[in-house]
N, CA, C and O atoms as a Tripos MOL2 file, in Angstrom:
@<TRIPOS>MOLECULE
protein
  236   235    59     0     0
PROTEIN
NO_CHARGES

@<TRIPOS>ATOM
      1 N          20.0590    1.7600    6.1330 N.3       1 UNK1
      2 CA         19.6460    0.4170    5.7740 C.3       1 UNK1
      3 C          18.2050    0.1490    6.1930 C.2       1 UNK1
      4 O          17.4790   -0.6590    5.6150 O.2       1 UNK1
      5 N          17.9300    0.7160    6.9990 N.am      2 UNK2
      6 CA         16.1670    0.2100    7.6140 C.3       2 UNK2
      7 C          15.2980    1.1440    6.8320 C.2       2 UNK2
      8 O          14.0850    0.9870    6.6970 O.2       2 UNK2
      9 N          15.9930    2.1210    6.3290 N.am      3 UNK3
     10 CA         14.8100    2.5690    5.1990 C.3       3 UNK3
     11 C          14.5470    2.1120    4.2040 C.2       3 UNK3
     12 O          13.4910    2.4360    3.6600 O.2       3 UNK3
     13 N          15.4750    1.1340    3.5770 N.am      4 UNK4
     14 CA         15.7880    0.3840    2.3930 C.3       4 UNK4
     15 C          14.7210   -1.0670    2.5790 C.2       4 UNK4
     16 O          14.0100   -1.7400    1.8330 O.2       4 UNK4
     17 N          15.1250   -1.0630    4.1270 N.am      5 UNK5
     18 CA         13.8430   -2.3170    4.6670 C.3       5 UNK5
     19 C          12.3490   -1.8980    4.5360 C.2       5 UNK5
     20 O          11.3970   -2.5950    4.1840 O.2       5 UNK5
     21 N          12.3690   -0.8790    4.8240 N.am      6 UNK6
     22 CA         10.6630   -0.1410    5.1030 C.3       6 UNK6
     23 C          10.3310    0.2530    4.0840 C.2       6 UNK6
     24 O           9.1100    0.3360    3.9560 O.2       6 UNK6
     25 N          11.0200    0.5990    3.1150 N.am      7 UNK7
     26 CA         10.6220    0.7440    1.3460 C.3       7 UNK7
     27 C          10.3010   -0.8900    0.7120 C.2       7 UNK7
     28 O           9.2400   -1.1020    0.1250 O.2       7 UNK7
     29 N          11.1050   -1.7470    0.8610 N.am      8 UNK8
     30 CA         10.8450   -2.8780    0.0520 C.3       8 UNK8
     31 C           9.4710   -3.7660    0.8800 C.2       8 UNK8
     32 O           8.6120   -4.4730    0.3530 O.2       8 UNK8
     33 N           9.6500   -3.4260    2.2910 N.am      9 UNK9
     34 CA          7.8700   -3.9530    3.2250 C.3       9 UNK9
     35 C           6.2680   -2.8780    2.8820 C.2       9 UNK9
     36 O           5.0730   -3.0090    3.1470 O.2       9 UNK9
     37 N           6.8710   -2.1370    2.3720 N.am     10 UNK10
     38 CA          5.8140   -0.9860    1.9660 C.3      10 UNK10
     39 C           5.3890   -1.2360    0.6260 C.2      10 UNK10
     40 O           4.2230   -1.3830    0.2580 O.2      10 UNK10
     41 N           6.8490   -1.2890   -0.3670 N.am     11 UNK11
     42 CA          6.1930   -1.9030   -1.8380 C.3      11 UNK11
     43 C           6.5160   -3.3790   -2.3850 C.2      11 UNK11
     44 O           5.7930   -4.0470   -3.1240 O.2      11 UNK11
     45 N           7.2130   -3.5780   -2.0900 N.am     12 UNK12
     46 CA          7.7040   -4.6320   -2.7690 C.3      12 UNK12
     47 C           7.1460   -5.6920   -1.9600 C.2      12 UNK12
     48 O           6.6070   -6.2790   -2.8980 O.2      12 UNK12
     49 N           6.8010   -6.5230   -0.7750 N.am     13 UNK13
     50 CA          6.3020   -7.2640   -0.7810 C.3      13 UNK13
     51 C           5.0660   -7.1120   -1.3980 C.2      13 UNK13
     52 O           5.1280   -7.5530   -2.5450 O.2      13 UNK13
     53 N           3.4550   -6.4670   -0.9870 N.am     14 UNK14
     54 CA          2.6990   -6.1390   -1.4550 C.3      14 UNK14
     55 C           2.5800   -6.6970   -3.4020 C.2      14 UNK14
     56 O           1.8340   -7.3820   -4.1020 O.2      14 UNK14
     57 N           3.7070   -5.9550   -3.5410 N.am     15 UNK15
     58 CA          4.1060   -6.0470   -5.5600 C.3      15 UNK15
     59 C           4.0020   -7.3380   -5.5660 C.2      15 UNK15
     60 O           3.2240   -7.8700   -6.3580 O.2      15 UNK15
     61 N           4.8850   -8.2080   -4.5470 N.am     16 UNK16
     62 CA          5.0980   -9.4450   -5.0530 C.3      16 UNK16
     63 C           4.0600  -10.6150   -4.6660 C.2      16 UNK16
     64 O           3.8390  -11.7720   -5.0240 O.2      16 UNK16
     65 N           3.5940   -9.7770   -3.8300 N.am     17 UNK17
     66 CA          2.3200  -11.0160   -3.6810 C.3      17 UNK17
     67 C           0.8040  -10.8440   -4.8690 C.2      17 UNK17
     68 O           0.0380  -11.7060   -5.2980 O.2      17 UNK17
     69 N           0.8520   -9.5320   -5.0680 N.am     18 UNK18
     70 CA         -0.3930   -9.4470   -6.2440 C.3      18 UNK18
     71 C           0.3080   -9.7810   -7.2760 C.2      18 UNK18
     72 O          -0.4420  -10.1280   -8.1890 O.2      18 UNK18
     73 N           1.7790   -9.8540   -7.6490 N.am     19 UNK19
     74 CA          2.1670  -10.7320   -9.1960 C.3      19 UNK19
     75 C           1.4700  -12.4440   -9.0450 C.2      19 UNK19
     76 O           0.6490  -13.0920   -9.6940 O.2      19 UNK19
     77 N           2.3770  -12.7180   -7.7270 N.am     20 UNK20
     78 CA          2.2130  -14.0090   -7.7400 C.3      20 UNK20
     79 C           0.5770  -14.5500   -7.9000 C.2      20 UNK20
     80 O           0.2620  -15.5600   -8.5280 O.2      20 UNK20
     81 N          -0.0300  -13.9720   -7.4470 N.am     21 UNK21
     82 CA         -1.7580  -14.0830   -6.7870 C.3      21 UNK21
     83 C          -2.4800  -14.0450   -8.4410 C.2      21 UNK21
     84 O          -3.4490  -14.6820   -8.8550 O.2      21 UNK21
     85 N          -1.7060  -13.1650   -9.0810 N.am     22 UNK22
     86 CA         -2.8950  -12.7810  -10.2300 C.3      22 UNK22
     87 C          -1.7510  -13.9940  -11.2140 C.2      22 UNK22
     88 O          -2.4850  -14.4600  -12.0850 O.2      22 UNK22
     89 N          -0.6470  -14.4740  -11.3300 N.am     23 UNK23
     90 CA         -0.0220  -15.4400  -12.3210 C.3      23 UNK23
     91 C          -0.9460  -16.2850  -11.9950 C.2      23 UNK23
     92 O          -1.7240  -16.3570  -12.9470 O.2      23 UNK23
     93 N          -1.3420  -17.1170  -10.9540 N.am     24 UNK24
     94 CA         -2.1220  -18.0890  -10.6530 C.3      24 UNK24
     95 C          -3.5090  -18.0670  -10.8720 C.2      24 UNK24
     96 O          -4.0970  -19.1450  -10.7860 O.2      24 UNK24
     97 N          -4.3690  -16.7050  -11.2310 N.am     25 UNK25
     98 CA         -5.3910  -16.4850  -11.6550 C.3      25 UNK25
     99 C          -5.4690  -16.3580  -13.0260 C.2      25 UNK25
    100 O          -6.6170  -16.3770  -13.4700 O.2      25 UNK25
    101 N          -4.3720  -16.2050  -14.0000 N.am     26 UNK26
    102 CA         -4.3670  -15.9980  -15.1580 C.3      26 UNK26
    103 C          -4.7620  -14.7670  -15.7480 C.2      26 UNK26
    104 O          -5.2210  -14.6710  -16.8860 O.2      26 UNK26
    105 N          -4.5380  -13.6370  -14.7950 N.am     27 UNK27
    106 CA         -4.6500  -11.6220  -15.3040 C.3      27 UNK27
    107 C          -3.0700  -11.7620  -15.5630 C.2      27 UNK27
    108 O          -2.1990  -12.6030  -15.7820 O.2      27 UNK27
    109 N          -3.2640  -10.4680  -15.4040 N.am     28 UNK28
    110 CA         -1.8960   -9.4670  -16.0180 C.3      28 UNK28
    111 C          -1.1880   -9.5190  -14.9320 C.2      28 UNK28
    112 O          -1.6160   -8.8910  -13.9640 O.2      28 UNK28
    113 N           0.3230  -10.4250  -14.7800 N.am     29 UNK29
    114 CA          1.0530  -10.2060  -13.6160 C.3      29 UNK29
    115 C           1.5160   -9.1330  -13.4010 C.2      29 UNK29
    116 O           1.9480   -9.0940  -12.2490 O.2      29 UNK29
    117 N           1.6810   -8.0190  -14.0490 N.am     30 UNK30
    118 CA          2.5640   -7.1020  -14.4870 C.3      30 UNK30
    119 C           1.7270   -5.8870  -13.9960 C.2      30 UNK30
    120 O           2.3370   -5.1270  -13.2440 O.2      30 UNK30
    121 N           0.3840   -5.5540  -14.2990 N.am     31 UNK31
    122 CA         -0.6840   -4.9860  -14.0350 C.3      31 UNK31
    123 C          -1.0220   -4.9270  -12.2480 C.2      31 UNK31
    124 O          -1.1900   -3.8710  -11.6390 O.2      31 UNK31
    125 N          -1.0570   -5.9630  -11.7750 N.am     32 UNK32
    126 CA         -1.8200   -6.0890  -10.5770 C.3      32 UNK32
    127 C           0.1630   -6.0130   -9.6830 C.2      32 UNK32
    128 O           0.4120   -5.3560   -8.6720 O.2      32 UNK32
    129 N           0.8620   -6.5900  -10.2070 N.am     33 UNK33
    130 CA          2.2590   -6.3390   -9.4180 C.3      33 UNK33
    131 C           2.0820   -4.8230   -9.1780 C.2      33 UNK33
    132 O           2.0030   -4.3470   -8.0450 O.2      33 UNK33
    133 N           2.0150   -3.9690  -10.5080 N.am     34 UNK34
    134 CA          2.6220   -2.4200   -9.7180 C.3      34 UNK34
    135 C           1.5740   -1.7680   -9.1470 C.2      34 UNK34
    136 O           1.8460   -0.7510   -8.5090 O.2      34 UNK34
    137 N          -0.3050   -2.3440   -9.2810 N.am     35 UNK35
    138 CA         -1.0410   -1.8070   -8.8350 C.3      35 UNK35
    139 C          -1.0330   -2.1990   -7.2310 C.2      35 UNK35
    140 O          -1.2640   -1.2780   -6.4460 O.2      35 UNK35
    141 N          -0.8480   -3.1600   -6.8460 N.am     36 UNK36
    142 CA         -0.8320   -3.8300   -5.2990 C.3      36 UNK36
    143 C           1.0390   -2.9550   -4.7780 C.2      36 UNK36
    144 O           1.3220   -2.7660   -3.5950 O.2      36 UNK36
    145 N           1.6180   -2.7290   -5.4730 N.am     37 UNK37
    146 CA          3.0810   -2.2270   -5.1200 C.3      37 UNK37
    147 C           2.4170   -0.9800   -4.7320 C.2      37 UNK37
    148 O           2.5490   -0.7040   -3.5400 O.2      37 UNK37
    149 N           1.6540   -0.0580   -5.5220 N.am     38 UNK38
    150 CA          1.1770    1.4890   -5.0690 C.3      38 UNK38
    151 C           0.5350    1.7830   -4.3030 C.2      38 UNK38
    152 O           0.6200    2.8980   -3.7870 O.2      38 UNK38
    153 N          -0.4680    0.7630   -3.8980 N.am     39 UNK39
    154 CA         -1.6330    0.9770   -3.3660 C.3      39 UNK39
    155 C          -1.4220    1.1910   -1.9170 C.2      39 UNK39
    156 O          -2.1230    1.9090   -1.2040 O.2      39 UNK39
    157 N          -0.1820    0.3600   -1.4690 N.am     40 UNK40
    158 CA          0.1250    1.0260    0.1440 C.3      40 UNK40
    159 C           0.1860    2.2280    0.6500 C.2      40 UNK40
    160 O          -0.2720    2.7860    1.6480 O.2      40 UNK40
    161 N           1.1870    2.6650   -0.7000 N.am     41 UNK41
    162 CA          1.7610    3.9290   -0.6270 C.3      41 UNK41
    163 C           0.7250    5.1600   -0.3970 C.2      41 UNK41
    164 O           1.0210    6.0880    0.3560 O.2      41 UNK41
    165 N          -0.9580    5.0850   -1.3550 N.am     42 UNK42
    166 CA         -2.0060    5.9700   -1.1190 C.3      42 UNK42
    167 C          -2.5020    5.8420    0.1940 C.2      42 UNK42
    168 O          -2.6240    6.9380    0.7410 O.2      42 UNK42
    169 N          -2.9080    4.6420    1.0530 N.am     43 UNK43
    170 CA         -3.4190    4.2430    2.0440 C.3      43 UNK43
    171 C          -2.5040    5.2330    3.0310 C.2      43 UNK43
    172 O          -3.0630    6.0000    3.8150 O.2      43 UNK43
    173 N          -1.1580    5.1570    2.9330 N.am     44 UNK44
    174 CA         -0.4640    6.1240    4.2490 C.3      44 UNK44
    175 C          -0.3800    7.5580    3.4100 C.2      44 UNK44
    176 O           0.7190    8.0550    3.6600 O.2      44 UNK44
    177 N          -0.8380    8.0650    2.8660 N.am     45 UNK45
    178 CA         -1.0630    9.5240    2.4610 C.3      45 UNK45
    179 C          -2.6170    9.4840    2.8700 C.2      45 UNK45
    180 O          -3.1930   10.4310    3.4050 O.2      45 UNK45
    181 N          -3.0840    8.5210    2.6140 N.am     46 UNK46
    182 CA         -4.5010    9.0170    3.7340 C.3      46 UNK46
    183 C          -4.6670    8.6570    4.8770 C.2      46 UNK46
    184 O          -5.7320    8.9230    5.4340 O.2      46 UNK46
    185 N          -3.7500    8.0170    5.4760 N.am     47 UNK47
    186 CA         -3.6710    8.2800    6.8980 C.3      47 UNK47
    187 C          -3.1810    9.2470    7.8740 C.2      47 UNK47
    188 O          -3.5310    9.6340    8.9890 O.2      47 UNK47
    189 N          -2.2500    9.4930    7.0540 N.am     48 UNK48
    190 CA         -1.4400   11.0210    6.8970 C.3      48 UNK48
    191 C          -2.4930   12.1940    7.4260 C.2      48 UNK48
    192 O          -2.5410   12.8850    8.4430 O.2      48 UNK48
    193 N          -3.3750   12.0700    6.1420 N.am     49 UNK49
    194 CA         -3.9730   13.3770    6.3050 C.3      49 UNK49
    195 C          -5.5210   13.3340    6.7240 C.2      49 UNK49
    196 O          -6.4730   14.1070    6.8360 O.2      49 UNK49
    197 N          -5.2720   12.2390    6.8590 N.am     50 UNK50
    198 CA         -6.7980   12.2020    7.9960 C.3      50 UNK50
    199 C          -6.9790   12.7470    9.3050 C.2      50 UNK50
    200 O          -6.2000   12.4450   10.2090 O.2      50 UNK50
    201 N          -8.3050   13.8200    9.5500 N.am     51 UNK51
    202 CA         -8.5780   14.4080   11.1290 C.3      51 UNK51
    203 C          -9.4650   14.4040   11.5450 C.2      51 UNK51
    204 O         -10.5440   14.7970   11.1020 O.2      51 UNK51
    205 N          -9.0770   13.7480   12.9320 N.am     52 UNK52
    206 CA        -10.5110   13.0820   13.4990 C.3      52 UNK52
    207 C         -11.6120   13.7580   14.2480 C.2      52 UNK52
    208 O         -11.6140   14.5710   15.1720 O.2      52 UNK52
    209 N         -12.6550   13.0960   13.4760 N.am     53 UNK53
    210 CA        -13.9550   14.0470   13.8540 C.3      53 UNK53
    211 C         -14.5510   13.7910   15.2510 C.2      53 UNK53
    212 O         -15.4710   14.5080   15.6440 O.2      53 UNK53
    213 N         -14.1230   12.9190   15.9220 N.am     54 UNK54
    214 CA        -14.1410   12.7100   16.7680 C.3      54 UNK54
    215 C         -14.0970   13.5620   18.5350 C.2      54 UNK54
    216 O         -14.5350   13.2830   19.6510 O.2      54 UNK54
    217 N         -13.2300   14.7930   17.8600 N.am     55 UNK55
    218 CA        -12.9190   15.6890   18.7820 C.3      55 UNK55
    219 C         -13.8250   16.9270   19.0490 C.2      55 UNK55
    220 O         -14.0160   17.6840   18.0970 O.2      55 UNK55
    221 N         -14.4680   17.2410   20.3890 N.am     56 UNK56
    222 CA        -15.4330   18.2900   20.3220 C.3      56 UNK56
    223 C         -14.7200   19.2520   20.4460 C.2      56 UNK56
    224 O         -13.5160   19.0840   20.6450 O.2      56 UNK56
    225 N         -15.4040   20.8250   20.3410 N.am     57 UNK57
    226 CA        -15.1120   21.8460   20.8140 C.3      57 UNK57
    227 C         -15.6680   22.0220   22.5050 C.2      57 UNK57
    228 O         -16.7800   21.9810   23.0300 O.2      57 UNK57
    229 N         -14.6250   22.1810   22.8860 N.am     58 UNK58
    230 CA        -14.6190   22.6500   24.8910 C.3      58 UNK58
    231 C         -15.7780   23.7390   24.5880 C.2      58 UNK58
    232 O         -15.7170   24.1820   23.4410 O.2      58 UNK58
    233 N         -16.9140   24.3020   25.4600 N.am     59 UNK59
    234 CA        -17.4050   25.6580   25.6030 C.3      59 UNK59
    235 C         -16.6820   26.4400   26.4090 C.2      59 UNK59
    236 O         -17.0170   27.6100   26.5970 O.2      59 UNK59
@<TRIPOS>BOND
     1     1     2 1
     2     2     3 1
     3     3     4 2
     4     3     5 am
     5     5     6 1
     6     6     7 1
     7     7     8 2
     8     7     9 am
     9     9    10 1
    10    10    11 1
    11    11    12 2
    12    11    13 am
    13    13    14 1
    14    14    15 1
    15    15    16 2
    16    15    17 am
    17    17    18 1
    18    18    19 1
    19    19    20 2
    20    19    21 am
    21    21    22 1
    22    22    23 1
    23    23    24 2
    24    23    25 am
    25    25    26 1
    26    26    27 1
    27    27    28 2
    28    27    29 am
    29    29    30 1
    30    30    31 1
    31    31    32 2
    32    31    33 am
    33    33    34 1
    34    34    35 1
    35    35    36 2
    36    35    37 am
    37    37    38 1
    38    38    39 1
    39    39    40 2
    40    39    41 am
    41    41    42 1
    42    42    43 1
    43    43    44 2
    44    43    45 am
    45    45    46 1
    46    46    47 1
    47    47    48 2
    48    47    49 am
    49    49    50 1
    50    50    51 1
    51    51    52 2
    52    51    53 am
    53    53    54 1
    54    54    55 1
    55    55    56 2
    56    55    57 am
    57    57    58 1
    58    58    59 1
    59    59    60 2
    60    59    61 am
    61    61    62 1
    62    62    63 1
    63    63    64 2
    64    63    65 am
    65    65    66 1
    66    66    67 1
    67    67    68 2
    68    67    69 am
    69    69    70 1
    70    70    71 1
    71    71    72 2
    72    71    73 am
    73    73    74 1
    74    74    75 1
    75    75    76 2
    76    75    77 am
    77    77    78 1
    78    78    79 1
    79    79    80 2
    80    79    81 am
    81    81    82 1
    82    82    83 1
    83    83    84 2
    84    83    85 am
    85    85    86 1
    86    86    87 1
    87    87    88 2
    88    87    89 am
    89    89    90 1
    90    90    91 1
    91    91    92 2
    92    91    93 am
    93    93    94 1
    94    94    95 1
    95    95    96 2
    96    95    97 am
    97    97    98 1
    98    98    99 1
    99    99   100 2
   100    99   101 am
   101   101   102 1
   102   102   103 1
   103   103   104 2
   104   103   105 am
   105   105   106 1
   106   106   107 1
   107   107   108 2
   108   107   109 am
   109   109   110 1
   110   110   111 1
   111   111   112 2
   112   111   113 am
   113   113   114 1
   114   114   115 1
   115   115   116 2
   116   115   117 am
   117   117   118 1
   118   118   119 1
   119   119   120 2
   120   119   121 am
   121   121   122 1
   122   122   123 1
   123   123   124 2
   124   123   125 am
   125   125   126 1
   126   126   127 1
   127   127   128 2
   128   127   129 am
   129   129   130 1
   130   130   131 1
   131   131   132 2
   132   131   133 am
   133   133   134 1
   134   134   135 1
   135   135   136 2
   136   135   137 am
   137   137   138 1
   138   138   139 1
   139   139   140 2
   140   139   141 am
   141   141   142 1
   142   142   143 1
   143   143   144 2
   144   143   145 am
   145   145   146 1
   146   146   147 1
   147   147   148 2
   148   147   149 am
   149   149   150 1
   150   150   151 1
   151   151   152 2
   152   151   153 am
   153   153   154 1
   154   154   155 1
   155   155   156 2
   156   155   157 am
   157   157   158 1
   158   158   159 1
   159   159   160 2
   160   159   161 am
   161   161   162 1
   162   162   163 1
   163   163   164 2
   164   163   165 am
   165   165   166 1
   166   166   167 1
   167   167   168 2
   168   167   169 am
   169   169   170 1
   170   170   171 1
   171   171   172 2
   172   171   173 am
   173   173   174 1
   174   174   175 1
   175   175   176 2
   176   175   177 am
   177   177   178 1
   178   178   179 1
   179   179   180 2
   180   179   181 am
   181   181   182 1
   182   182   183 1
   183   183   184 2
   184   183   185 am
   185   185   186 1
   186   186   187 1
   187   187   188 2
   188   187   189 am
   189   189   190 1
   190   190   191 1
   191   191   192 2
   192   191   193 am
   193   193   194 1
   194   194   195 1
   195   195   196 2
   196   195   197 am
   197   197   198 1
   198   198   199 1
   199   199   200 2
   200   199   201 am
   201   201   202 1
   202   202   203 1
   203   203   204 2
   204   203   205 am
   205   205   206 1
   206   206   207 1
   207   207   208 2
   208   207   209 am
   209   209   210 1
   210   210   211 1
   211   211   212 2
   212   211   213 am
   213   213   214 1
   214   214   215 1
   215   215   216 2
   216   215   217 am
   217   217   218 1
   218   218   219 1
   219   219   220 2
   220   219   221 am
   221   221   222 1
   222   222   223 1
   223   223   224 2
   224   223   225 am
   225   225   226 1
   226   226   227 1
   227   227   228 2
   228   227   229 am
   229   229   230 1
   230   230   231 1
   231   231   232 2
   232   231   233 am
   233   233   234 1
   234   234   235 1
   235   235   236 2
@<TRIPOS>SUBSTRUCTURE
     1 UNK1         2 RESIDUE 1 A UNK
     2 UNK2         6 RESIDUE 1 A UNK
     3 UNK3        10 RESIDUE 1 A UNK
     4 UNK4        14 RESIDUE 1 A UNK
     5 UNK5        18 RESIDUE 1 A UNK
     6 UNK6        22 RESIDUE 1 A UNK
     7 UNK7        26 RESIDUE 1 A UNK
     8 UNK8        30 RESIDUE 1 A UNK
     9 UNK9        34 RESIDUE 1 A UNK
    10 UNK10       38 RESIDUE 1 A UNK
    11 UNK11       42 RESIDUE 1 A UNK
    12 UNK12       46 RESIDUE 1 A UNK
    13 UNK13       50 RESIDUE 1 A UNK
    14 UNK14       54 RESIDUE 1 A UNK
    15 UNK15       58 RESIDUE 1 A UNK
    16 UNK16       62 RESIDUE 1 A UNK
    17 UNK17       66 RESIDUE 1 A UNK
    18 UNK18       70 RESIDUE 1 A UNK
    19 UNK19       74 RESIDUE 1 A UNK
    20 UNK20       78 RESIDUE 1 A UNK
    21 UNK21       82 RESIDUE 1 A UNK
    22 UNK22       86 RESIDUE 1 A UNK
    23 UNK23       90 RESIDUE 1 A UNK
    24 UNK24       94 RESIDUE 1 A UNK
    25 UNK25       98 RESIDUE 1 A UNK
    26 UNK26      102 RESIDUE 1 A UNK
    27 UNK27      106 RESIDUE 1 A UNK
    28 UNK28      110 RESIDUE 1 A UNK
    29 UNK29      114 RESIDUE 1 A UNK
    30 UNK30      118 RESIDUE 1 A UNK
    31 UNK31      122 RESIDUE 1 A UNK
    32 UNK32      126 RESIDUE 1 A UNK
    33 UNK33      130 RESIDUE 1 A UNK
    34 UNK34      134 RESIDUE 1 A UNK
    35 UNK35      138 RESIDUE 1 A UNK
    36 UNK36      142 RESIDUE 1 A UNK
    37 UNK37      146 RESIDUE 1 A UNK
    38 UNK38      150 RESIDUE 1 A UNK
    39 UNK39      154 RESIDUE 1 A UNK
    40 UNK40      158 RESIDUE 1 A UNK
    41 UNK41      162 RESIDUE 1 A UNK
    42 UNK42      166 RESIDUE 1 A UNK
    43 UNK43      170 RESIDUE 1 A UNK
    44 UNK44      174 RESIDUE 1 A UNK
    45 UNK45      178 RESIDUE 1 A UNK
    46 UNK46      182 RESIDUE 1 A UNK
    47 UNK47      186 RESIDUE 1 A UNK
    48 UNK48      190 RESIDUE 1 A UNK
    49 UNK49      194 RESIDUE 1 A UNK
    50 UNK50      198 RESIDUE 1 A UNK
    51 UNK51      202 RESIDUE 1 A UNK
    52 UNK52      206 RESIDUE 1 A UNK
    53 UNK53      210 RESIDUE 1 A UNK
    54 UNK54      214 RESIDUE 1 A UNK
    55 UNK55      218 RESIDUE 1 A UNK
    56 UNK56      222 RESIDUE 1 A UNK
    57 UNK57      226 RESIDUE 1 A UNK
    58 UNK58      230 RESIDUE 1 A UNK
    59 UNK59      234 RESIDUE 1 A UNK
């Protein structure tokens, strides 16, 4: 069940706030719903695979 939670907080809110956001702007609800629904999803594949440069080499 908490994955079912962490799937619908990952896309589905996101989805539902760029439908609502762009109905009130007069775009494509439909458009900006599944583009704001995906867009989380890329953000943690690049967090994923991000490595930080931050780290020296010891001599």
């Amino acid at each position: 069940m908490s994955e079912l939670a962490f799937l619908l907080l990952l896309f589905g809110l996101p989805a539902a706030i760029g439908f609502q956001m762009a109905r009130r702007r007069g775009k494509n609800p439909f458009f900006w719903g599944l583009l704001s629904g995906i867009f989380p999803f890329f953000l943690v594949v690049l967090k994923l695979q991000h490595k930080p440069l931050d780290k020296k080499a010891a001599p």
